[in-house]
C-alpha positions as CSV (number, residue, x, y, z in Angstrom):
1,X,0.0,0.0,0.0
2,X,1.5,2.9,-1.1
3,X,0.2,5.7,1.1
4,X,1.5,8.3,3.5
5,X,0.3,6.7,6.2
6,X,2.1,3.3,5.6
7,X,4.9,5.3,4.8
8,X,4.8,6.0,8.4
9,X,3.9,10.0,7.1
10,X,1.4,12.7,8.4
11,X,-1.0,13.3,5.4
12,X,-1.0,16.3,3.8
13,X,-4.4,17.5,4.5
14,X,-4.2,16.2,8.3
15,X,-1.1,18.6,8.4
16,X,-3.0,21.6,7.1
17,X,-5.6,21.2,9.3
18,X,-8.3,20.0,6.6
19,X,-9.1,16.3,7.5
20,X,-11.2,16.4,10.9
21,X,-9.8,14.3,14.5
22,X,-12.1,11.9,16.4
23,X,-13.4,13.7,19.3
24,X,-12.3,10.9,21.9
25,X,-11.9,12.9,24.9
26,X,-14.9,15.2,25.5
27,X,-13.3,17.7,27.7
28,X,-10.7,18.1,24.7
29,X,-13.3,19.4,21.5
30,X,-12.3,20.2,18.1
31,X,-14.8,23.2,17.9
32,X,-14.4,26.5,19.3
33,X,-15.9,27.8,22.1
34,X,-16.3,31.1,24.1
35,X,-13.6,32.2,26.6
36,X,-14.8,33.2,30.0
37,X,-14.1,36.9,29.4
38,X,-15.9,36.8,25.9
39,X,-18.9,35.3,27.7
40,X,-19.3,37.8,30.2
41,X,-18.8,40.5,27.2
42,X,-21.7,38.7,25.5
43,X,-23.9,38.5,28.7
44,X,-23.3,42.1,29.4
45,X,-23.7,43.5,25.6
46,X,-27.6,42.4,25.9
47,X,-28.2,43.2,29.3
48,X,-31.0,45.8,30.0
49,X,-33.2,46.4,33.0
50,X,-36.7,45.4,32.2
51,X,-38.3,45.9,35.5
52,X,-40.2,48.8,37.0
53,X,-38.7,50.8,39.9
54,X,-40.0,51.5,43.1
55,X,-39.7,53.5,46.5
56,X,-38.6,51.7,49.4
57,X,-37.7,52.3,53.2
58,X,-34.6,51.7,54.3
59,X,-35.5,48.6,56.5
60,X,-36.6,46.8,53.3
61,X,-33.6,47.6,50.9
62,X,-31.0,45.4,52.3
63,X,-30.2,43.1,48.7
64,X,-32.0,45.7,46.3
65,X,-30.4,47.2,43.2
66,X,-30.5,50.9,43.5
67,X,-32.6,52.8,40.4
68,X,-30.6,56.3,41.6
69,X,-27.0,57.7,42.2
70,X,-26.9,58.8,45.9
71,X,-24.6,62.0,46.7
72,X,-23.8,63.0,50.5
73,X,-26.2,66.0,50.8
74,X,-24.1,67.2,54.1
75,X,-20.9,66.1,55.2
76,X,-20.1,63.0,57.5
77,X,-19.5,63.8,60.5
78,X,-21.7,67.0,60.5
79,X,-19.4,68.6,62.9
80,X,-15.4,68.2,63.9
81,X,-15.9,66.5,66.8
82,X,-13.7,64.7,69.5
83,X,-12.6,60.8,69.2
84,X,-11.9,59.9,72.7
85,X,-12.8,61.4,76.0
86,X,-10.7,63.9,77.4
87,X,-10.0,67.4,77.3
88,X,-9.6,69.5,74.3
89,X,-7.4,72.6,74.4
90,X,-5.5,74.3,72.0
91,X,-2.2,72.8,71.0
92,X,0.6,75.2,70.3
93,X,4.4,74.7,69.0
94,X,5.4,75.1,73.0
95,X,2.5,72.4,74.8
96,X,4.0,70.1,72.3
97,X,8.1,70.6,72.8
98,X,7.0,70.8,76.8
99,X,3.8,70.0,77.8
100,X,1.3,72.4,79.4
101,X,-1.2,72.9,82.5
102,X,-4.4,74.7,81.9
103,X,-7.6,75.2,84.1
104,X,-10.3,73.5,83.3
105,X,-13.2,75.4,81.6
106,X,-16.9,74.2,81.0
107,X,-17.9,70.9,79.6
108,X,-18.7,68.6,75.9
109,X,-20.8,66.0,75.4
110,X,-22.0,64.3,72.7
111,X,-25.9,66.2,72.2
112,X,-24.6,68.7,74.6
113,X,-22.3,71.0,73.2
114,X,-20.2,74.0,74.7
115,X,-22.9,76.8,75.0
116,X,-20.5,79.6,74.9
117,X,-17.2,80.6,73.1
118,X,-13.9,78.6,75.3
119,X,-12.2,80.6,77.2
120,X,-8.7,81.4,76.1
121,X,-5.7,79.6,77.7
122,X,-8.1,76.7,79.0
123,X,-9.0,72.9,78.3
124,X,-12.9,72.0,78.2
125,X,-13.7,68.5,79.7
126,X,-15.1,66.7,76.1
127,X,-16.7,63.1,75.6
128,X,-16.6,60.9,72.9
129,X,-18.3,62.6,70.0
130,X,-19.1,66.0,71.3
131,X,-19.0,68.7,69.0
132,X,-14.8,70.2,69.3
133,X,-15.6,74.1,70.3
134,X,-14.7,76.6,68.5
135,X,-11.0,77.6,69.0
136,X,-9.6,74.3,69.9
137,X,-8.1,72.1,67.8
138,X,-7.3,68.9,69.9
139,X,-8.2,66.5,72.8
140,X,-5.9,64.2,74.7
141,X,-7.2,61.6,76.3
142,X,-7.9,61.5,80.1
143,X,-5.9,58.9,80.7
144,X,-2.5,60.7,79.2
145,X,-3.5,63.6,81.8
146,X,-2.7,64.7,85.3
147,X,-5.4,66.1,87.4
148,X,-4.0,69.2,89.2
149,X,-6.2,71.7,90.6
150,X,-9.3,70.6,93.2
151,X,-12.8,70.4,92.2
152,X,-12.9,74.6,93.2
153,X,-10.4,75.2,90.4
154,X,-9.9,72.3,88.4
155,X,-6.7,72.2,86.0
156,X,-4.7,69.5,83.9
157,X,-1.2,68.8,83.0
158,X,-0.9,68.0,79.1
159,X,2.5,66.3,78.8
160,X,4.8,66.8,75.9
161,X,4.5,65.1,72.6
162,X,0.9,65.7,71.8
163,X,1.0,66.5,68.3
164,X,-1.8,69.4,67.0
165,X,-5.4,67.7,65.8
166,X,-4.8,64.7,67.8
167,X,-8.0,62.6,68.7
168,X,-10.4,64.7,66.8
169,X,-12.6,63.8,63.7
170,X,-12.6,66.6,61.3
171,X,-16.3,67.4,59.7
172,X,-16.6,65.2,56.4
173,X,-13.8,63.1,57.4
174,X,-15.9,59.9,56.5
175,X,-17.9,61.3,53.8
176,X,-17.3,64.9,51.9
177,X,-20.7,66.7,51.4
178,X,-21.3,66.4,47.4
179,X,-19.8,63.0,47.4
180,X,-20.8,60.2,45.1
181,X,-21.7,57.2,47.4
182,X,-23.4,55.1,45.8
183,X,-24.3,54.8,41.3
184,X,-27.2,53.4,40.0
185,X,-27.1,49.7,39.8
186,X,-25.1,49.1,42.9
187,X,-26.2,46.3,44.9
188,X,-27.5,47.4,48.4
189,X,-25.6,45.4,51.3
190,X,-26.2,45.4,55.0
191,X,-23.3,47.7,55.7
192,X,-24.4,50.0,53.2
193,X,-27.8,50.3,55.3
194,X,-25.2,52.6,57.7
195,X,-23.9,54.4,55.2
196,X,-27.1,55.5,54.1
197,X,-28.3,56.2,57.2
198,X,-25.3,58.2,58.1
199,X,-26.6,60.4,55.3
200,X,-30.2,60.8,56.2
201,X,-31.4,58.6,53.8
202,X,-34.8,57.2,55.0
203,X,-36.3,55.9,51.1
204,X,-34.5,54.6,48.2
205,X,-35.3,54.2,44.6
206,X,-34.7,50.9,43.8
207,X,-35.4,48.5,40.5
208,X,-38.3,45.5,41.4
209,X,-37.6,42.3,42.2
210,X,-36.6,40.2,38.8
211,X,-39.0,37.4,39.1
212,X,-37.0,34.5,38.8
213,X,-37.8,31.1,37.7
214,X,-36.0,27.6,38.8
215,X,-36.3,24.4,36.4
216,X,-35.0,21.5,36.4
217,X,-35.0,18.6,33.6
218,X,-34.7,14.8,33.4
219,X,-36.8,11.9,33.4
220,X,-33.9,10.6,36.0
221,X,-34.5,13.8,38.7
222,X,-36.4,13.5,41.8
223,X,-37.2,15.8,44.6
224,X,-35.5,15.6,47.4
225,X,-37.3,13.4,50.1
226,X,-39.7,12.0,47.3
227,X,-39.0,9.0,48.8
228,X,-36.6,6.4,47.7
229,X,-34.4,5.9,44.1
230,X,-35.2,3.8,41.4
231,X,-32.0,2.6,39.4
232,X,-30.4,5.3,37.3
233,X,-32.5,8.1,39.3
234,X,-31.0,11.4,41.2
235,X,-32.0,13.3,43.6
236,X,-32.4,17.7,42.2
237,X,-28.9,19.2,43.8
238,X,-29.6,21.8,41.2
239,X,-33.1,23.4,42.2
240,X,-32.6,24.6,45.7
241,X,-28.7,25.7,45.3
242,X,-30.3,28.0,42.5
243,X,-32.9,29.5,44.2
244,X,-30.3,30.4,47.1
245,X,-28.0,31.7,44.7
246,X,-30.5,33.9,42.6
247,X,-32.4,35.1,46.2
248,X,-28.7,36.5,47.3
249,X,-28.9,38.9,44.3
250,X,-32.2,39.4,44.9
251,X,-34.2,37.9,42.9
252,X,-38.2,36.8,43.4
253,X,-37.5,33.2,42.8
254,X,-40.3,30.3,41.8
255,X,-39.5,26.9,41.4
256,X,-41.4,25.5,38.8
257,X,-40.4,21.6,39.6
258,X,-38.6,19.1,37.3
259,X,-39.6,18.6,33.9
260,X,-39.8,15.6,31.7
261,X,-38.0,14.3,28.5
262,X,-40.4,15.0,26.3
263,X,-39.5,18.5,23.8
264,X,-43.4,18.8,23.3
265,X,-43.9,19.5,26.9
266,X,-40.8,20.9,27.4
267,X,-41.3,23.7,24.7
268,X,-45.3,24.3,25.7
269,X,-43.9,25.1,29.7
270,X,-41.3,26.8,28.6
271,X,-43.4,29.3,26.7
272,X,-45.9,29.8,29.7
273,X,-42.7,30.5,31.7
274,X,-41.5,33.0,29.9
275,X,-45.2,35.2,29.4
276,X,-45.1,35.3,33.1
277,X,-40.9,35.4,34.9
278,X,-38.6,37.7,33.9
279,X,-36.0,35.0,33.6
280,X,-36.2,31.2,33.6
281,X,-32.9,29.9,34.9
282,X,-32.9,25.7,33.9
283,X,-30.3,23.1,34.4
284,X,-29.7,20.1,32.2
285,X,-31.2,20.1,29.0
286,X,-28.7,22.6,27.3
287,X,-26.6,20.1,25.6
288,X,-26.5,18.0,22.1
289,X,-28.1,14.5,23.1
290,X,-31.3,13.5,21.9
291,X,-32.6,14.0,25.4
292,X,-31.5,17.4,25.5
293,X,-34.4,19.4,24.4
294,X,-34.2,22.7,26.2
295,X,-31.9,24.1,23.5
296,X,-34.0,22.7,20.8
297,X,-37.1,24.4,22.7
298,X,-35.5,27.9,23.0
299,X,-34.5,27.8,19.3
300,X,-38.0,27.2,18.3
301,X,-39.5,29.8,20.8
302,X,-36.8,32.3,20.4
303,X,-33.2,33.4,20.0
304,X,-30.0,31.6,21.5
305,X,-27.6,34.4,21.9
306,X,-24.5,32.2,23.5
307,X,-24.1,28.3,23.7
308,X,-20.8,26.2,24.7
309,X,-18.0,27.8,27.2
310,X,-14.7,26.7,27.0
311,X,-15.1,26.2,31.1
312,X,-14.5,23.1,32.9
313,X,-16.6,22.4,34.9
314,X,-19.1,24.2,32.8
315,X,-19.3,24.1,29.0
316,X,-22.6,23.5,27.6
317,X,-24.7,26.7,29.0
318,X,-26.9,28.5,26.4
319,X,-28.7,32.0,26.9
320,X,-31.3,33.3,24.8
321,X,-34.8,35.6,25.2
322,X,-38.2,34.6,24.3
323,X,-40.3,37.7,23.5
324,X,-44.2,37.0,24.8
325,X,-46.1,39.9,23.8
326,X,-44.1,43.0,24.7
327,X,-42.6,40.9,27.6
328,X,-39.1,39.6,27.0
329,X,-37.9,36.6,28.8
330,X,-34.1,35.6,29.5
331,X,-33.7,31.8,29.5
332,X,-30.5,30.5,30.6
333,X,-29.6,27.3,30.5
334,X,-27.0,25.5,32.6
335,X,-25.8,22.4,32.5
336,X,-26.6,19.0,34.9
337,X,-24.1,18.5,37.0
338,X,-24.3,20.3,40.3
339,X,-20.6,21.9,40.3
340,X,-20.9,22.6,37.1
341,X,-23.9,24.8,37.4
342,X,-22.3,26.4,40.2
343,X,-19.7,27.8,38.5
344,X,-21.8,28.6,35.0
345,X,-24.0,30.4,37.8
């Protein structure tokens, strides 16, 4: 046989690339798929917001996307104000170099500032948070201080070292009056709750709830505590993992069960799904077996924007939109496998 292969040679089209390998490793493919980076591109290049906004109280917006950019109408802190309790006084070039002993001159707390102007060459007992009074420009902290005078005439001694503005928080230290805090679209987390409170924020504008649906496919799922398996069954790992994982974004999330083999059925609940849920999040179904008729059923209800990542654990995930009316539907499709879900997630 006179051939390039029994000459022990690579053939000439194998070597350009033209005569097709046996795909005998299927996390090794011969086709090309999408990068994690151009999938995200993808995703993000047909995102829109399609739901309604809404006001909301505070107490209720803890996992909402904000609908508004949110600017610092007044500084935070309001006012300069001390860190410690103490006394404050004001620091010069010589209290520094050699310390200093000054009577003590009315009193700061926090709600209850210094009623009137401090008297020169003085300290004024201060608590954490009282507003500094005007003139002074530090505090040092009781503890660093001697007590030298009697309760008739009370005085301190400031020893050396204290530098000028220690323990005091300037006004709009945290948060500059103006300031952008928050743009729109940010996710609202519970330490943000503070942040906006700080600000007097009591009411937010903030996007609805995407109403979320949870699917699951395979004549071999069952629900979990459906009792025992047959041979070849599973129990649904998928269902309640992606409910969690779309109610931490906050989504409204419905679980709509498992769904048979069958494409008829498959296609006719898919298209109810998508009239009524903003997205329909499925796993398994998404790849090329004859089993696999989610894809098949987005295809013929509407358009499949992305299928195949080159992502292991991952791979076959599709997204598409059905359009229902004026309603448009996302449908992504994940794959079976439990981790692998996670990760397309």
């Amino acid at each position: 046989m006179d051939s390039a292969a029994a000459r022990g040679e690579t053939p000439a089209g194998v070597a350009l690339g033209l005569i097709p390998t046996l795909n005998d490793d299927c996390f090794q493919p011969g086709q090309t798929r999408l990068r994690h980076s151009e999938a995200i591109a993808l995703l993000k290049s047909h995102m829109s917001a399609v739901v309604p906004v809404v006001e909301i109280g505070l107490a209720d917006a803890s996992g909402r996307i904000l609908a508004e950019e949110i600017r610092a109408a007044a500084p935070v802190p309001a006012h300069t104000n001390s860190a410690v309790d103490g006394y404050a006084f004001a620091a010069t070039t010589d209290s520094r170099a050699r310390g200093i002993t000054l009577p003590v001159s009315g009193r700061a707390a926090a709600g209850r500032p210094l009623r009137e102007a401090a008297a020169q060459n003085a300290a004024v007992r201060i608590f954490t948070g009282a507003v500094l009074p005007e003139g002074l420009d530090s505090v040092v902290m009781q503890e660093d201080v001697q007590l030298v005078g009697d309760s008739a005439a009370p005085a301190i001694a400031i020893p050396a070292g204290l530098q000028p503005g220690a323990n005091v928080r300037k006004a709009g230290e945290d948060v500059a009056s103006g300031s952008v805090l928050f743009a729109r679209g940010d996710t609202v987390r519970p330490q943000d709750l503070a942040a906006l409170a700080s600000i007097g924020r009591a009411r937010l504008t903030c996007y609805e709830r995407l109403r979320v649906a949870i699917v699951s496919t395979g004549d071999e799922v069952r629900s979990a505590g459906s009792g025992p398996l047959a041979p070849g069954e599973v129990y649904d790992a998928n269902a309640p993992m992606l409910a969690a994982l779309a109610g931490l974004i906050g989504a409204d999330v419905t679980r709509l069960g498992i769904w048979p083999d069958r494409e008829d059925e498959v296609r006719a609940r898919l298209k109810q799904a998508a009239s009524e849920f903003d997205v329909v999040l499925t796993s398994g179904g998404a790849s090329l077996g004859e089993e696999d008729h989610m894809s098949r059923a987005l295809s013929a209800l509407g358009r499949r924007h992305m299928w195949q990542l080159a992502i292991k654990p991952g791979r076959p995930m599709m997204f598409g939109q059905i359009r229902s009316g004026a309603h448009d539907c996302v449908v992504v499709g994940l794959p079976g496998n439990p981790v692998a879900v996670f990760v397309c997630f």
